[in-house]
Chimera marker file (.cmm) of the C-alpha trace (Angstrom):
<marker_set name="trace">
<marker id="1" x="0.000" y="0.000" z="0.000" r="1" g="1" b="0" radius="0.5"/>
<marker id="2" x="1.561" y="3.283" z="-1.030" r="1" g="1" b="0" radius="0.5"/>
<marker id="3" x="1.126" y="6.451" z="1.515" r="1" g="1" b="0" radius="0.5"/>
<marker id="4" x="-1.908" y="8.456" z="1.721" r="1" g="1" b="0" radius="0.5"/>
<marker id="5" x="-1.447" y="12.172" z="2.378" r="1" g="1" b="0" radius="0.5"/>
<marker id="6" x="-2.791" y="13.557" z="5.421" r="1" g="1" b="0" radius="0.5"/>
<marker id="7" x="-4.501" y="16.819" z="5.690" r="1" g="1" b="0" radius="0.5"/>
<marker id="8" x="-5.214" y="18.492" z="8.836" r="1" g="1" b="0" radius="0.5"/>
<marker id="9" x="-8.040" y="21.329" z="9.365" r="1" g="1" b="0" radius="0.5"/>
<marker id="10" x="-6.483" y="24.462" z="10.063" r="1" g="1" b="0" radius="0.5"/>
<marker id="11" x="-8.867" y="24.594" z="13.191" r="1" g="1" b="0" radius="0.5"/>
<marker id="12" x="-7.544" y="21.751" z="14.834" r="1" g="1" b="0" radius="0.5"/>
<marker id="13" x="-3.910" y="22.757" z="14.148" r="1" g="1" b="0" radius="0.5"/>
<marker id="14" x="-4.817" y="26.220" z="16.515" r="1" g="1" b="0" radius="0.5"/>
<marker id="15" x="-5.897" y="23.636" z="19.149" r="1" g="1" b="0" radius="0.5"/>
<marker id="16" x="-2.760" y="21.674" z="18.869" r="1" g="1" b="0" radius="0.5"/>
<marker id="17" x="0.059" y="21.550" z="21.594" r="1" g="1" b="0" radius="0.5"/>
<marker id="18" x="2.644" y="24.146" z="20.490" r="1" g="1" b="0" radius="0.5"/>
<marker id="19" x="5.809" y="23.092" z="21.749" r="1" g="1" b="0" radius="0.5"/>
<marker id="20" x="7.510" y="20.487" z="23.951" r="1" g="1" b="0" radius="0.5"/>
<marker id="21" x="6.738" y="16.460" z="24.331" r="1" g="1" b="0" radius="0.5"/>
<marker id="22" x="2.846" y="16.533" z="23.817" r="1" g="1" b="0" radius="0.5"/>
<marker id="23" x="3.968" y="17.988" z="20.492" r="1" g="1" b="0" radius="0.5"/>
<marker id="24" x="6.078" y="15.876" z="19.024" r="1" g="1" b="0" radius="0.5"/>
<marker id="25" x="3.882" y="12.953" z="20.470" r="1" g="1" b="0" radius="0.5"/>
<marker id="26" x="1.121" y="14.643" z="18.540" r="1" g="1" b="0" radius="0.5"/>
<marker id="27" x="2.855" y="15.050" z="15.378" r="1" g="1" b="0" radius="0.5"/>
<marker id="28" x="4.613" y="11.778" z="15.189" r="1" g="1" b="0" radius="0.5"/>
<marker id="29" x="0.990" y="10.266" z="15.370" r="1" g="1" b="0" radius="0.5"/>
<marker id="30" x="-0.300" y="12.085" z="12.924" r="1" g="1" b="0" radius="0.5"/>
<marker id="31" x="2.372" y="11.267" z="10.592" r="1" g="1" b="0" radius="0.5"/>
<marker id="32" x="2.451" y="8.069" z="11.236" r="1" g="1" b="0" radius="0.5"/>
<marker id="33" x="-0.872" y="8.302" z="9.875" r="1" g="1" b="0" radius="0.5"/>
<marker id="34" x="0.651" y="8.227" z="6.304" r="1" g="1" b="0" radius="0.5"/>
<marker id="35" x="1.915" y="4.876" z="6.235" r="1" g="1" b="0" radius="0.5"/>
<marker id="36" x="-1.281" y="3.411" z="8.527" r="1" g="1" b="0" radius="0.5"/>
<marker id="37" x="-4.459" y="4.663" z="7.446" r="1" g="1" b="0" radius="0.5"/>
<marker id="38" x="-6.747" y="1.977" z="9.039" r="1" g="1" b="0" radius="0.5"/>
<marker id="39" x="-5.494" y="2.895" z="12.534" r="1" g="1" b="0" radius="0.5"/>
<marker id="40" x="-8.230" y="2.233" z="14.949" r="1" g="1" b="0" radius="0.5"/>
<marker id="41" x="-8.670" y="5.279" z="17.422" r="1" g="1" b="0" radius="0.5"/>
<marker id="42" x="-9.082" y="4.217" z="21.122" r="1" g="1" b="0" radius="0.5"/>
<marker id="43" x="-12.675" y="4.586" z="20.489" r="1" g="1" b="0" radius="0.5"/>
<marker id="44" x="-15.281" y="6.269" z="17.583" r="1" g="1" b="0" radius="0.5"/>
<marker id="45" x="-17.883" y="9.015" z="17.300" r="1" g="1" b="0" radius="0.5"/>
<marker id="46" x="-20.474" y="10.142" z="14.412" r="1" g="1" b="0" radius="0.5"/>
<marker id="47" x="-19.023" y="13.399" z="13.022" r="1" g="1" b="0" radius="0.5"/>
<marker id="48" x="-22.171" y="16.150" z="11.796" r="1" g="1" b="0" radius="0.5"/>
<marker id="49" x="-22.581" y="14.651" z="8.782" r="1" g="1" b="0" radius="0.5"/>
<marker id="50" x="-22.835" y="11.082" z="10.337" r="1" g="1" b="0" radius="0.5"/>
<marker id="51" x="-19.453" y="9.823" z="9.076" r="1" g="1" b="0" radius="0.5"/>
<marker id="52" x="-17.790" y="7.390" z="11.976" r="1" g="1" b="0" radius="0.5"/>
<marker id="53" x="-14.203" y="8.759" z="12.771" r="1" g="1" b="0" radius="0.5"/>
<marker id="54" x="-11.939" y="7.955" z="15.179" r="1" g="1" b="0" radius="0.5"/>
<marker id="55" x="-10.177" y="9.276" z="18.218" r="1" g="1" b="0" radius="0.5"/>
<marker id="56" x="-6.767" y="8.421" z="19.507" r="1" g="1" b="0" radius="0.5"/>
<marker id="57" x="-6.175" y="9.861" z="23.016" r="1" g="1" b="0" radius="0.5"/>
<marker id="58" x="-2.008" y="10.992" z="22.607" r="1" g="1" b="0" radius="0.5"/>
<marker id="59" x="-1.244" y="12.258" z="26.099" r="1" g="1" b="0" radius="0.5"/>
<marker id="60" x="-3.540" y="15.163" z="27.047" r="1" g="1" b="0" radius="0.5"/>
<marker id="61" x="-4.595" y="15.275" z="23.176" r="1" g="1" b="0" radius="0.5"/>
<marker id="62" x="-7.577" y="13.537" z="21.329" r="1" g="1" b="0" radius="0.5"/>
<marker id="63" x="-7.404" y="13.559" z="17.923" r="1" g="1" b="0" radius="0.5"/>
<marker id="64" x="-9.975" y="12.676" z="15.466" r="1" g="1" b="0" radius="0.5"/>
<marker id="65" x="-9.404" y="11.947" z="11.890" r="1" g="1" b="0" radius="0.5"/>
<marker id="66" x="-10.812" y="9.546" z="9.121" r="1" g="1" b="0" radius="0.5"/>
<marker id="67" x="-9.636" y="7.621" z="6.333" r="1" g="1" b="0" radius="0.5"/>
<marker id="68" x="-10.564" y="8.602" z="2.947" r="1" g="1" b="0" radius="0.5"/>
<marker id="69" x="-9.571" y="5.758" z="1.058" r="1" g="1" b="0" radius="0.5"/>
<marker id="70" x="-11.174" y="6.453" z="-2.078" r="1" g="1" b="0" radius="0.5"/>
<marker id="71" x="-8.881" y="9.430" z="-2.354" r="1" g="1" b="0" radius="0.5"/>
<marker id="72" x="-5.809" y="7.845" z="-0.106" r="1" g="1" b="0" radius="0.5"/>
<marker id="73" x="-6.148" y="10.429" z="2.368" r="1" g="1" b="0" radius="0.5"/>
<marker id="74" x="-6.185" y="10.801" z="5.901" r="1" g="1" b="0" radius="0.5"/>
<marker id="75" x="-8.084" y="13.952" z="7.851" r="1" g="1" b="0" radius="0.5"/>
<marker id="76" x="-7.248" y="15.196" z="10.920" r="1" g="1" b="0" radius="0.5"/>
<marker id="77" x="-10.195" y="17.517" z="11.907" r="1" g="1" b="0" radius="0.5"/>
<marker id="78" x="-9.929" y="17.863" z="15.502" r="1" g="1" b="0" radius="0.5"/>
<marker id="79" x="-7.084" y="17.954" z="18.053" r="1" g="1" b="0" radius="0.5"/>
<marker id="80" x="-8.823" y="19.006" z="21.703" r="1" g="1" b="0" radius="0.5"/>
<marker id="81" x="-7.984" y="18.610" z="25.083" r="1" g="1" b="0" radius="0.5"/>
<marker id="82" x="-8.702" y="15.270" z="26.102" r="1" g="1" b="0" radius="0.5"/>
<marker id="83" x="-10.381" y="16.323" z="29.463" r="1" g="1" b="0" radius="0.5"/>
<marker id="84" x="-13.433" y="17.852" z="27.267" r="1" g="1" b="0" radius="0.5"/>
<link id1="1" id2="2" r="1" g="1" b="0" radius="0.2"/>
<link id1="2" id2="3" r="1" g="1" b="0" radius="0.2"/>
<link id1="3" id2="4" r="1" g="1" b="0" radius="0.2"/>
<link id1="4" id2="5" r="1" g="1" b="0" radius="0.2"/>
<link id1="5" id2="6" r="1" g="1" b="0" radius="0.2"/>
<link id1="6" id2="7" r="1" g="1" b="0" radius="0.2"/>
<link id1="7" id2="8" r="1" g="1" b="0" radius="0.2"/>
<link id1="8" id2="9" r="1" g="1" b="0" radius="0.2"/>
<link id1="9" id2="10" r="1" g="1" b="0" radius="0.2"/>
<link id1="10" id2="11" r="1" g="1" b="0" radius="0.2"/>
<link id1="11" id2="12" r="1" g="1" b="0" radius="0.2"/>
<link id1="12" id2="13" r="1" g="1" b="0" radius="0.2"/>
<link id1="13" id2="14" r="1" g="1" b="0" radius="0.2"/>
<link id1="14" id2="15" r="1" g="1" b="0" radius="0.2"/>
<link id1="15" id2="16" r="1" g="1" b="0" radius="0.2"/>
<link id1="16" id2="17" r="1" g="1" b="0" radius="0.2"/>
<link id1="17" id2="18" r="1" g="1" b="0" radius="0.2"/>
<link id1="18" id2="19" r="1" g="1" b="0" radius="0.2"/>
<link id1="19" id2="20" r="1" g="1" b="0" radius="0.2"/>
<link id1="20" id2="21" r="1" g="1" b="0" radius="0.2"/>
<link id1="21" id2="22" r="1" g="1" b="0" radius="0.2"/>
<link id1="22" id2="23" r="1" g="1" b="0" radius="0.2"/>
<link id1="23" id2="24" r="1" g="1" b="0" radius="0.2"/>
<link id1="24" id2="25" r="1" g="1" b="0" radius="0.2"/>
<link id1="25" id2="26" r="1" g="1" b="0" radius="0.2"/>
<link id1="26" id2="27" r="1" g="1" b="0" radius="0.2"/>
<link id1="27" id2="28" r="1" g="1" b="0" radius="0.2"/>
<link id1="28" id2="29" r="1" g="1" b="0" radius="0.2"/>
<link id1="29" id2="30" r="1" g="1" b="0" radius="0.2"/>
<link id1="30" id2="31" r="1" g="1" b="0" radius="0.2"/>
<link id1="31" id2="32" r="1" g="1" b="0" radius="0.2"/>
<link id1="32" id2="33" r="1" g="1" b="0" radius="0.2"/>
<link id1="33" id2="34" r="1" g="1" b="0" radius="0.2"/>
<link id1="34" id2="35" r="1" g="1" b="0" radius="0.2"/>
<link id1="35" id2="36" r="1" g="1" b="0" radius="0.2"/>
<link id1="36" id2="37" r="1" g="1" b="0" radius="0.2"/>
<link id1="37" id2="38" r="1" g="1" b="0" radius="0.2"/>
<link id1="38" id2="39" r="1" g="1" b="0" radius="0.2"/>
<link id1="39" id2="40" r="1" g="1" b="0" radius="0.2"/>
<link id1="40" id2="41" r="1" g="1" b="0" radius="0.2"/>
<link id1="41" id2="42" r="1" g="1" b="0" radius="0.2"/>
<link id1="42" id2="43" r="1" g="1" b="0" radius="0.2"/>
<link id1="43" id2="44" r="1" g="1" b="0" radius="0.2"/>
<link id1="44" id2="45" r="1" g="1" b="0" radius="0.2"/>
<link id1="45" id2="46" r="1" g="1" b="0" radius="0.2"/>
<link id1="46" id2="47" r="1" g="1" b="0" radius="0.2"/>
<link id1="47" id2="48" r="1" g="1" b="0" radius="0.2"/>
<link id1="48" id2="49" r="1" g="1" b="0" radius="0.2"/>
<link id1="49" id2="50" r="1" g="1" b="0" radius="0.2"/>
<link id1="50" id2="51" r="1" g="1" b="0" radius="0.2"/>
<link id1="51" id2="52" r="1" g="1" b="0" radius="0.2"/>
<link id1="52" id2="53" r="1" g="1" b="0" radius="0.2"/>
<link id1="53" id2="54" r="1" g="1" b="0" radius="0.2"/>
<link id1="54" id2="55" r="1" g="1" b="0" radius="0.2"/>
<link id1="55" id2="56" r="1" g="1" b="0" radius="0.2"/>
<link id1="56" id2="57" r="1" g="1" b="0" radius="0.2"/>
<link id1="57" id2="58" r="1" g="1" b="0" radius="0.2"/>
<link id1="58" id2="59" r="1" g="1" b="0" radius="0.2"/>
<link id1="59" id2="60" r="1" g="1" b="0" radius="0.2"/>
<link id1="60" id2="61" r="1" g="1" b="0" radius="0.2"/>
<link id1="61" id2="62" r="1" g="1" b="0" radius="0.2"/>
<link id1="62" id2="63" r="1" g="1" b="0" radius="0.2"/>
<link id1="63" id2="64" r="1" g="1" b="0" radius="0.2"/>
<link id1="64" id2="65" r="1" g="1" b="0" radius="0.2"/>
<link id1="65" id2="66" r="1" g="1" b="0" radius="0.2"/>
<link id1="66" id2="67" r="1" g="1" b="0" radius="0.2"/>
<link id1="67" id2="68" r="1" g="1" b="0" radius="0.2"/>
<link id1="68" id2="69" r="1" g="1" b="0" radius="0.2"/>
<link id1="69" id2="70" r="1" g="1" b="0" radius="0.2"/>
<link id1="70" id2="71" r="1" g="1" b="0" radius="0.2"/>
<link id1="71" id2="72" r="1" g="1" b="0" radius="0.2"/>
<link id1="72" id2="73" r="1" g="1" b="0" radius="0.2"/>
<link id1="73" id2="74" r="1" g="1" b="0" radius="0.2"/>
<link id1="74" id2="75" r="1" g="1" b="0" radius="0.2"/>
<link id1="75" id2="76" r="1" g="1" b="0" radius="0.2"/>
<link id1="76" id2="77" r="1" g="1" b="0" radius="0.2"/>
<link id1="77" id2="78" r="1" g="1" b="0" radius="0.2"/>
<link id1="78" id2="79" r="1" g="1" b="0" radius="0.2"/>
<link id1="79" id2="80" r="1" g="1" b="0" radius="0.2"/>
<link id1="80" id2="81" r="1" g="1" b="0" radius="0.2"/>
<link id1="81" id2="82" r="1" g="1" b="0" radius="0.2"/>
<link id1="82" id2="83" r="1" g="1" b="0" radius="0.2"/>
<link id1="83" id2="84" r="1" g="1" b="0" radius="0.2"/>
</marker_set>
């Protein structure tokens, strides 16, 4: 399977840890999100439109993203403090 690109919502990236560990725990995630695009999250929701995505708690994160595989993408649209 070749890598799918990921795109992240310029929302979420405003919400994202800006320096530091959390970071780079964040960001290695999400990257790794290229190369394994049917990563379960540690649980799912229905976004607006109904769509099931997943979550992945990273440290104080949770970040929520889908697989498009018709397109080989990957979209990150949220990245919130875990505690909400």
């Amino acid at each position: 399977m070749r890598a799918y690109a990921v795109f992240i919502n310029e929302q979420a990236l405003a919400t994202a840890p800006r320096s530091g560990m959390q970071r780079e725990a964040v960001v290695k995630f999400i990257r790794s999100l290229a190369d394994t695009p049917n990563t379960t999250g540690d649980f799912t929701e229905n976004d607006d439109t109904g769509r099931v995505v997943q979550v992945k708690v990273i440290g104080r994160c949770a970040i929520t993203f889908w697989a498009d595989h018709a397109a080989s993408e990957v979209k990150v649209t949220h990245i919130k403090s875990a505690d909400r």
